[in-house]
N, C-alpha and C positions, 0 to 999 in steps of 0.2 A: 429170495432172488440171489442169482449167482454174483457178486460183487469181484472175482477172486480177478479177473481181468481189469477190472479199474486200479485196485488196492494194491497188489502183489506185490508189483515191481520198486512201491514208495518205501522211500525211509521213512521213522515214525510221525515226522514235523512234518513232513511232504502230504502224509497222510491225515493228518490234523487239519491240515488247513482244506485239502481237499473234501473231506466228510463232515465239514462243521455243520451244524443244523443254527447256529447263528448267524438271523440277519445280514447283522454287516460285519465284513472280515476286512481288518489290513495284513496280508502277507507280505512280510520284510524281507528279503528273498537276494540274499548275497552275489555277488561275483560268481556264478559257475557254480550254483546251487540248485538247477533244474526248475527255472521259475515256469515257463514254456510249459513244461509236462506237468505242472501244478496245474497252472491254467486250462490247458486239455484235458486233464482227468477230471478237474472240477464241473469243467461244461457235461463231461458224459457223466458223473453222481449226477448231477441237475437231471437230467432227462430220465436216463435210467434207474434210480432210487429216488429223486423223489416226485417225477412224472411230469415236469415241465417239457413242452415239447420245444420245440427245435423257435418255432413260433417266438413262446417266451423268454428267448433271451436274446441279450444284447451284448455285443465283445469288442471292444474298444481297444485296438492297438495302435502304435506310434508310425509304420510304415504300414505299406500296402506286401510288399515282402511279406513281413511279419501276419498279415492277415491272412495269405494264401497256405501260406506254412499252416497253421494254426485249422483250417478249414483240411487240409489234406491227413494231418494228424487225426482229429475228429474221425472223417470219414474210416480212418484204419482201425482205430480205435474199439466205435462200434459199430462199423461192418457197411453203414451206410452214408449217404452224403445228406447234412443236415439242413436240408430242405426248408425255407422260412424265416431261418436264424440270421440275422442280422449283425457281421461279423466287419469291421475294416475302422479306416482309421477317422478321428474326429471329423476332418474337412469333406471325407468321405460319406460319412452318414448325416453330415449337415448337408452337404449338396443331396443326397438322397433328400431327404426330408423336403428340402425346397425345393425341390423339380417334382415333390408330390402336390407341397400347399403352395405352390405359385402365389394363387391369388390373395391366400390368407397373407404372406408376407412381403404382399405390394410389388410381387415382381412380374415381368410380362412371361409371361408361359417359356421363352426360347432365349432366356439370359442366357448372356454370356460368362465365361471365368475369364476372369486378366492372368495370365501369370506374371513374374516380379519385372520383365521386360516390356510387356502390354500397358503393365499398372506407368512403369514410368513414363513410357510415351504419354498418355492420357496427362500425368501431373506436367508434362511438361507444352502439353495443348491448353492446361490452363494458367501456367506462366504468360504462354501469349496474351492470352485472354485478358488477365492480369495487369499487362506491363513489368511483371515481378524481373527484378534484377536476379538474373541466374548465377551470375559470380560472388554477388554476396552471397545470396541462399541456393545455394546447390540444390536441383531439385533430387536429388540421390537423400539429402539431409529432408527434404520434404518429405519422402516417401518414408524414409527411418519412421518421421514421427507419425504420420498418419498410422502408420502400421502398430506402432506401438498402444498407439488410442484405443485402437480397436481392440486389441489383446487386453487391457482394460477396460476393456466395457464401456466406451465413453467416444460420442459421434460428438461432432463441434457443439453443437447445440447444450453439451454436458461440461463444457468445459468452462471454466470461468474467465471472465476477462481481464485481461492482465496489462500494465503499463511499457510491460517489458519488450523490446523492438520483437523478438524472437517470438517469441510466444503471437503477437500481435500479426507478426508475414506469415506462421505457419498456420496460424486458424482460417486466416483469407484463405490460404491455399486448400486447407480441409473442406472449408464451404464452398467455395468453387469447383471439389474436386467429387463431394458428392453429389451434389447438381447434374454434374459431368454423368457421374456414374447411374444417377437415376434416370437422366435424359434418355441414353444410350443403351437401358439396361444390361448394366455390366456391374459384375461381383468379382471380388479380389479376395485373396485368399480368408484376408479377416474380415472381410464381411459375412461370407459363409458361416463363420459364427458366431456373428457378432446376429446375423440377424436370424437363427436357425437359435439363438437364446431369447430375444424378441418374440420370436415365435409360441416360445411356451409361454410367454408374463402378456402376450395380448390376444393369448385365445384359448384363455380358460380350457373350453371346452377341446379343441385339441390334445391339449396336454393330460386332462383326464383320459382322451379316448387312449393314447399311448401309455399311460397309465394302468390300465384296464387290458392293456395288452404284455406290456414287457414285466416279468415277475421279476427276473434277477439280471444285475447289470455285471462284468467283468471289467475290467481298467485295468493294462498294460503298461508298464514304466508310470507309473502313477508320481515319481517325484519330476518328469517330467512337465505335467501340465501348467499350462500357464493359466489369470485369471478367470477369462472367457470360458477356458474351456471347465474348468472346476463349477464355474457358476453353473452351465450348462448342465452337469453332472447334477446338481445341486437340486436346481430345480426338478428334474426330472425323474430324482428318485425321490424326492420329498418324503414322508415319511410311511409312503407303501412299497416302494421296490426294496428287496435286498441287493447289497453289493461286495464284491471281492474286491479290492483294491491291492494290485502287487507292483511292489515296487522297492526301492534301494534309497533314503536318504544320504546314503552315504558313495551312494552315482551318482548323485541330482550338480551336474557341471554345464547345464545349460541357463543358467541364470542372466546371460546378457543377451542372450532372445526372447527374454520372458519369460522361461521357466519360473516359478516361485517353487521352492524348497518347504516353504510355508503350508501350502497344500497337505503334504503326505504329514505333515507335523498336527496341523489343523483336523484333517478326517476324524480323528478322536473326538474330540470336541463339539463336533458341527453333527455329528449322527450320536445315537441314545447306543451305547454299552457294545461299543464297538470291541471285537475280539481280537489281540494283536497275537501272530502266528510268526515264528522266525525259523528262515530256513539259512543256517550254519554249513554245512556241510557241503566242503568243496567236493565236485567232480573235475574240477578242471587243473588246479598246480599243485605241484607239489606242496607238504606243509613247510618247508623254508621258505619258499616266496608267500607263503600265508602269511606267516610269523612276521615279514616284512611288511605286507602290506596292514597288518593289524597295528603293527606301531607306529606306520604312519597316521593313519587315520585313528585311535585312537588321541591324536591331540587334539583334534575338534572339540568344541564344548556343544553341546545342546543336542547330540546326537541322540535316535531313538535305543541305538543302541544291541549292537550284537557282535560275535567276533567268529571269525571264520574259522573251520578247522576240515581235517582229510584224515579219514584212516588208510591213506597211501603212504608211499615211501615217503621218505623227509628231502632228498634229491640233493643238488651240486648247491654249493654255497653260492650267493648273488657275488658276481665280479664288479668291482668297481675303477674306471680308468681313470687318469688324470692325463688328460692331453697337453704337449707344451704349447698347443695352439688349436685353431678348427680342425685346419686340415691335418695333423696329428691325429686329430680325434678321429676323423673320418680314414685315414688310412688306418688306424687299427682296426672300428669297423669292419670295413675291406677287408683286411687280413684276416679276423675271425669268422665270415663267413666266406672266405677262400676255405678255408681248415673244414671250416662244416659240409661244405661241397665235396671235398677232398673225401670223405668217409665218406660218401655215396646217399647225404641226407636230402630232399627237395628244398630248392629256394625259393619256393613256395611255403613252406614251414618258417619264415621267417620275416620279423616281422622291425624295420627301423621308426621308434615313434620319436614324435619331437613338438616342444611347445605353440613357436611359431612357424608359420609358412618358409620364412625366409630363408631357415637354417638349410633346407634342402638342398640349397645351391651347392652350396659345400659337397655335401655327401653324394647326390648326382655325379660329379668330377670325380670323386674316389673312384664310384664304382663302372663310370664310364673307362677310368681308366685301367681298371682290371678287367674291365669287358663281364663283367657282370650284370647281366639283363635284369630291369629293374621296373616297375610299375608303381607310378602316382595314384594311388588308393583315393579316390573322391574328388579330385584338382587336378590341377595343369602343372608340368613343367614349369621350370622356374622362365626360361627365355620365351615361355609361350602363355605366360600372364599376361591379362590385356593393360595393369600398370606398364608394365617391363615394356611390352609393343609399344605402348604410346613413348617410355621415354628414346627408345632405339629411336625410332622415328622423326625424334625433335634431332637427334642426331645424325644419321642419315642424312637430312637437311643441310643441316652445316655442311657437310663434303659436298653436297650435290643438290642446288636449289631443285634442278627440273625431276627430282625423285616423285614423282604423282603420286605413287601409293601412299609415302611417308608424308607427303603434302596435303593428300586429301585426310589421311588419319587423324593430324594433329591442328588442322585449319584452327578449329571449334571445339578442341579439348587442350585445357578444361573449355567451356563456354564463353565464348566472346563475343555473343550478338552477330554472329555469321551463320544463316539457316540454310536449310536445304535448297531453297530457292537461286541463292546467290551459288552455292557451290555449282548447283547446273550451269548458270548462268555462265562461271567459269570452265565446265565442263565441254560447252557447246562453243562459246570462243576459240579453245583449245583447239578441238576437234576441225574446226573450222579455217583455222589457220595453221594445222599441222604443226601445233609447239605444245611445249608443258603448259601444265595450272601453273606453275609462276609465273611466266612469259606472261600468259593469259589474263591474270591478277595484277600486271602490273600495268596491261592496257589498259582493263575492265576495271580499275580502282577508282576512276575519273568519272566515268559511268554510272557509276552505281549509286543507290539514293544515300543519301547523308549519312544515315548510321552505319550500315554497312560498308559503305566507302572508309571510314573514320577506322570498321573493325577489322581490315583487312590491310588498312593503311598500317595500323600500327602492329599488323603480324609480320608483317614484313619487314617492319622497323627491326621491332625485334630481331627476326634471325639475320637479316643484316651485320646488327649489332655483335650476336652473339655468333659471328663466323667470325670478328675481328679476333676473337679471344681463341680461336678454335688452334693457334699453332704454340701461343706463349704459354698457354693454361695446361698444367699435366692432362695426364687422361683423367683421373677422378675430380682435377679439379676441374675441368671443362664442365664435367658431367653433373656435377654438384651448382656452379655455375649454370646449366642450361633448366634443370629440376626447380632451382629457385626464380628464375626470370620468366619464364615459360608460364609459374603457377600451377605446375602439373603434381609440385609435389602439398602447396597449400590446399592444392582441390582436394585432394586426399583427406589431407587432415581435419577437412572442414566435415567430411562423412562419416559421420555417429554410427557407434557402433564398433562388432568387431570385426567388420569387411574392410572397415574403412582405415582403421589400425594395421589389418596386416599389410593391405597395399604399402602405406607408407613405412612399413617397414620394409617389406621388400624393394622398395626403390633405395632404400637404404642400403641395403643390400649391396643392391647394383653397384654404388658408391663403390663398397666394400670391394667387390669382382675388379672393381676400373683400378683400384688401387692397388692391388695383389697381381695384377695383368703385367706380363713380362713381355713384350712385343717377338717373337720371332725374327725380324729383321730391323735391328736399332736401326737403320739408316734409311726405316720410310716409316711417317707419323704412324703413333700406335691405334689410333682412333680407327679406318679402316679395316687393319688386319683386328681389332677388337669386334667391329662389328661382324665382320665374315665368320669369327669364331662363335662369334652368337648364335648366326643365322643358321653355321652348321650345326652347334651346338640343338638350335630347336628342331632341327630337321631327323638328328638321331631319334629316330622311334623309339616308344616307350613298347617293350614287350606287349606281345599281340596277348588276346583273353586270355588264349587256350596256350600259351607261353611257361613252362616252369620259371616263373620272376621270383626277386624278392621284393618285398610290398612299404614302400615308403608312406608317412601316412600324420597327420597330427594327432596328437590325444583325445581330441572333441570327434575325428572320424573314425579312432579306434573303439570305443564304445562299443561291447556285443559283440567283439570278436576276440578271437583268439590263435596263439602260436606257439610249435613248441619253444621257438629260440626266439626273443625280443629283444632289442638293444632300446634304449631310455638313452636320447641322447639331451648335450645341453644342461645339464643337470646345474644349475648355476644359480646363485642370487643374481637378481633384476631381469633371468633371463624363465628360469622356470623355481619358485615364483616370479612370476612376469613381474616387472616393477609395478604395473599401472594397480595391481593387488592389494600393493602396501598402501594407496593411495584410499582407496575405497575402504568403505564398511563391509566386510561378510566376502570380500572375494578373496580374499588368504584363507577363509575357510575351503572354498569353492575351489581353489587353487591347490590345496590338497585332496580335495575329493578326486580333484580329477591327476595326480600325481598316485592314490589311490586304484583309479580303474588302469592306468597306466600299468604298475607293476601285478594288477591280476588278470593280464590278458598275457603273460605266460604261462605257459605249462610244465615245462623243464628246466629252461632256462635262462636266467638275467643278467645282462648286463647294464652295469650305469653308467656312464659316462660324462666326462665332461674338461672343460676348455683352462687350463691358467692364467692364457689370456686368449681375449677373442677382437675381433670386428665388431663391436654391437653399435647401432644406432650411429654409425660414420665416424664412432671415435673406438682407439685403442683401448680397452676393459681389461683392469686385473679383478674380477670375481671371485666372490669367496664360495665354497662349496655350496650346493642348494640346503639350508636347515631340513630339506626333505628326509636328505642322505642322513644326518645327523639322530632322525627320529627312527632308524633303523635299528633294533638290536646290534648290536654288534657282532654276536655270536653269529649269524646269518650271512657279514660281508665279509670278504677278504680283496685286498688291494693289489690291483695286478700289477708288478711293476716290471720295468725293463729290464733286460739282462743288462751285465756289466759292457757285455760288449757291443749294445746296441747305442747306434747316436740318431742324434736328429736326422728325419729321411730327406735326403740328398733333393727330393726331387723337390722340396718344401723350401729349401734355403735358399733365400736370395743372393743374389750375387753381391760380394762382397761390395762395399761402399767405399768410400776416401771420405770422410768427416774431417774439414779444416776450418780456419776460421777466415779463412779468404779464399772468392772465387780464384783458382787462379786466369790472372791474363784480362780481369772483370774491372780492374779498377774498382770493387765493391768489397767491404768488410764487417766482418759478424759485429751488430749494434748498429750500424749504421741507418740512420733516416733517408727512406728512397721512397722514391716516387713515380705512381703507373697510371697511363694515361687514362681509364676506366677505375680500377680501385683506388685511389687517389693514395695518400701519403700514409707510410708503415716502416718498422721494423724489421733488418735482417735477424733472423735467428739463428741458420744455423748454412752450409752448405753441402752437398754430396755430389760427390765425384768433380771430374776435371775435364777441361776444356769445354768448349760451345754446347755437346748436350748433358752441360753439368745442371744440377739443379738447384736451389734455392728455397729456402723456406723466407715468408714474409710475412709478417701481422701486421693486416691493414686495420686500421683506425676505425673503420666503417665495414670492412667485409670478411673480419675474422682472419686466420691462419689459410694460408693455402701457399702449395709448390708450384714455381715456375720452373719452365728452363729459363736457363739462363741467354740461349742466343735468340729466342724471340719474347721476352720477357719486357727486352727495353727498358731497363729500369735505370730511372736518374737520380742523382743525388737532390736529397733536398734542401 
């Protein structure tokens, strides 16, 4: 038989792994190593040398993208479309499976799938049910842990009982929520394989019949998989299917959704004389950004272990910047791909990655302000995150009780015991009498049954309260003030996980924005011309699909792609490595892995960057370089630095300050014990500028440091 179409085109390890007449193969299969064309060539040797049909196999990938690719490829490959073969991704072929054996896996013939929106309404139909207190237990943290159960193998009934309050509200909520779900016949994402693994361990005879049918399995991003789905694999190729498993330990940076790293380490082990195959050889960056990325990721310990290499050119040395601040950072940014534009390259070819969500804000502004058309790769705009909307919103408020839209947003976020019910109720008052939901709310609060009266009462207390503050409190600290009283930004922190980190840090953020905010007209509060520059700010459109953009994007959504030109921004202790890394076991490993796929999703070009000081987390940061940069050869980086004649960019410097040690005209001096009607008794520290909208810094006793003005600050001696 003619082979010369499968083979041809492979390097020798490509072709190794593709022709193995062993069992079971892990392919370790680098950054821009051609893992894909392994995978397609290996399906057509299966068929066409060693006569398995399209029938007998199975092809496991991580998107559904990825699966259509993968079936198109085949088809070109050899000539026809693989008719039988059973190609797509885990959730995929488990709902296959269960929409076959319904009845085998106790479901009614015409389930339904939840997705993560469905799933929560349902957990939070059985907080009702419950009584469950939705402000201590956030049902977002309910759904974290059910979700998580399930991705270990484990429905309440498996879990053990515990004294601990937490563990104790989330199991009620588990068993109420499966109840829910069996009632209703409704499946969520981790049921589909949670109970599509079920399936094989309570029907024997099933599992043979598929047995009997699938000869060899394929696995896609294999250091991907989490528990459920490895078990699932497990069982089902027991010890008659063969399988290829390809994958990267050294990409595996999904570990706080579950991924386990463990798996792709494990396959050895758990199958008899498994063949390990590595594919080295980059098609994708030059060999200096190899040489980079190999020294970082060589510091891991327990790696399976390979190292990258390219018989292309060696390419431009990585740049590395030191910015005197963010926006420093991001106007260089800016300026080097003004340059790249300038030569006539697409800004499409170009790629800005960054650790957390937050940092975007920053970089956004650069390139809004060079009118550089930009697209959020996978996410939202930073002023059109639904955090960001709800805190606008608490704000909005304060200028303008009868705001409805901002009124109706934030009633019952976070959760206050104000349901749907009561908001109509407010809805049809209004409409009824021709006035806002406040108006409306403050008739209807006398009205209403106890608890909701009580939860409406005290919304209203609040922004009451927090409008007193709305003229004396700078803009950040108003806004730091309304995040903490409001509990918009506790709700946050109380949701496990890494959704629930970036929010709060992008409200952090926001901090940051209110604080750096220079009002256009000193002589009308900054708070509305802040919000207008929001709103326009969210209303700038992100470049349309078919747009030449550049592509903003975080390291967990750059994975599998590539660019010629990348910027690596942020590059900082406690910011990348995240701080929360140092904290954990195994995620400073994780946190290089993925500092690793970061620098090999260029092709040409790197830059690194990063901040001397920055905004991080609502306080001023001197950070030390990232130990990332440090793990770089050195022959590989050189330091971009300033000319002699370049200074700090004009448009970045604040206007100058008057630091003295008395307000003048204030009767108040630095040291002094003062006293405010809300923060109660604190410290002057320090003053800036003069006359009425001079400022103040104070360290209250009870509410930490925060700047007044000083002509509605009202502050007395104590």
């Amino acid at each position: 038989m003619d082979v010369t179409s499968i083979i041809d085109s492979l390097n020798p390890a490509q072709r190794e792994a593709v022709t193995s007449a062993d069992p079971y193969q892990l392919v370790l299969a680098g950054a821009g190593s051609g893992k894909t064309r392994v995978l397609v060539h290996r399906i057509a040797w299966l068929m066409q040398v060693e006569g398995l049909s399209p029938y007998q196999i199975l092809a496991v990938t991580f998107t559904n993208k990825a699966a259509r690719e993968m079936r198109e490829r085949i088809s070109n490959l050899i000539g026809f479309a693989p008719q039988g073969m059973w190609v797509g991704t885990f959730h995929g072929l488990a709902h296959r499976l269960l929409k076959m054996h319904w009845r085998d896996a106790g479901l009614p013939e015409g389930f339904q799938i939840l997705d993560a929106d469905d799933q929560l309404r349902v957990i939070k139909r059985v907080y009702t049910a419950l009584n469950m207190d939705a402000e201590k237990w956030p049902p977002r943290q309910a759904q974290w842990y059910i979700n998580e159960q399930k991705d270990e193998g484990l429905r309440a009934a498996h879990i053990q009982q515990s004294p601990d309050p937490f563990t104790v509200a989330m199991l009620q909520v588990y068993r109420g929520y499966e109840e829910a779900c069996q009632r209703g016949g409704l499946v969520d994402f981790g049921e589909l394989l949670l109970r599509a693994h079920e399936l094989w361990l309570n029907k024997p005879e099933l599992l043979a019949h598929y047995q009997d049918r699938f000869q060899h399995i394929l696995v896609d991003e294999f250091q991907d998989t989490n528990s459920i789905q490895y078990a699932w694999l497990r069982v089902l190729a027991g010890n008659k299917l063969g399988m290829t498993a390809v994958g990267d330990d050294d990409q595996s940076i999904y570990g706080w959704r579950g991924a386990k790293i463990e798996n792709i380490q494990n396959y050895t082990h758990d199958f008899e004389a498994v063949t390990t195959v590595r594919l080295e050889q980059n098609y994708r960056s030059t060999a200096t950004i190899l040489k980079a990325a190999n020294g970082v990721i060589s510091q891991n310990a327990n790696r399976l272990g390979k190292t990258l290499w390219t018989d292309g050119e060696d390419g431009e040395m990585l740049s590395l910047y030191a910015g005197f601040n963010e926006q420093d950072e991001a106007r260089f940014i800016g300026e080097r791909i003004q340059d790249w534009i300038a030569k006539g390259n697409m800004r499409s070819d170009v790629a800005i990655l960054y650790r957390s969500n937050a940092q975007s804000r920053i970089l956004e502004e650069a390139l809004l302000r060079l009118q550089i058309p930009y697209r959020i790769y996978g996410g939202h705009r930073f002023y059109e995150r639904l955090e960001i909307k709800n805190a606008l919103a608490y704000l909005r408020l304060l200028m303008n009780r009868h705001d409805d839209a901002a009124f109706e947003r934030v009633i019952n976020t976070p959760t206050r015991g104000i349901g749907d019910k009561t908001v109509q109720r407010l809805r049809d008052t209004a409409r009824a009498n021709q006035q806002s939901l406040w108006a409306a709310a403050e008739i209807e609060v006398e009205n209403l049954p106890a608890r909701a009266s009580n939860a409406v009462r005290g919304f209203l207390a609040m922004v009451v309260e927090l409008a007193e503050d709305y003229q004396s409190l700078t803009l950040d600290g108003l806004t730091d003030q309304v995040l903490e009283a409001s509990g918009l930004l506790e709700f946050y922190r109380r949701e496990k996980g890494e959704r629930g980190q970036t929010r709060v840090e992008n409200l952090e953020e926001l901090i940051n924005a209110c604080r750096a905010y220079e009002a256009p007209d000193p002589d009308t509060p900054a708070l509305p011309q802040f919000i207008d520059e929001a709103v326009l700010d969210a209303g700038e459109r992100q470049a349309e699909s078919d747009e030449d953009a550049i592509q903003l994007m975080t390291l967990h959504s750059a994975k599998g792609l590539e660019f010629p030109l990348v910027f690596m921004a942020g590059m900082e202790e406690n910011l990348f490595p995240h701080k929360m890394s140092l904290e954990e076991s195994g995620r400073l490993e994780e946190e290089r892995r993925l500092c690793y796929v970061g620098i090999t999703r260029a092709m040409e070009k790197l830059y690194l960057t990063y901040a001397e000081t920055r905004r991080l987390y609502g306080q001023e940061s001197f950070n030390r370089v990232s130990r990332f940069i440090r793990d770089i050869p050195s022959d590989v980086l050189q330091e971009v630095r300033l000319s002699a004649n370049v200074s700090r960019p004009t448009s970045f410097v604040k206007k100058p300050a008057t630091l003295s040690d008395e307000g003048t005209g204030s009767g108040l001096s630095l040291g002094q014990q003062v006293k405010h009607k809300i923060f109660g008794e604190g410290v002057i520290l320090s003053f800036e500028g003069n006359g009425p909208n001079g400022r103040v810094q104070v360290n209250f006793a009870n509410e930490g440091t925060k700047w007044m003005v000083l002509q509605y600050a009202k502050l007395q001696p104590a």
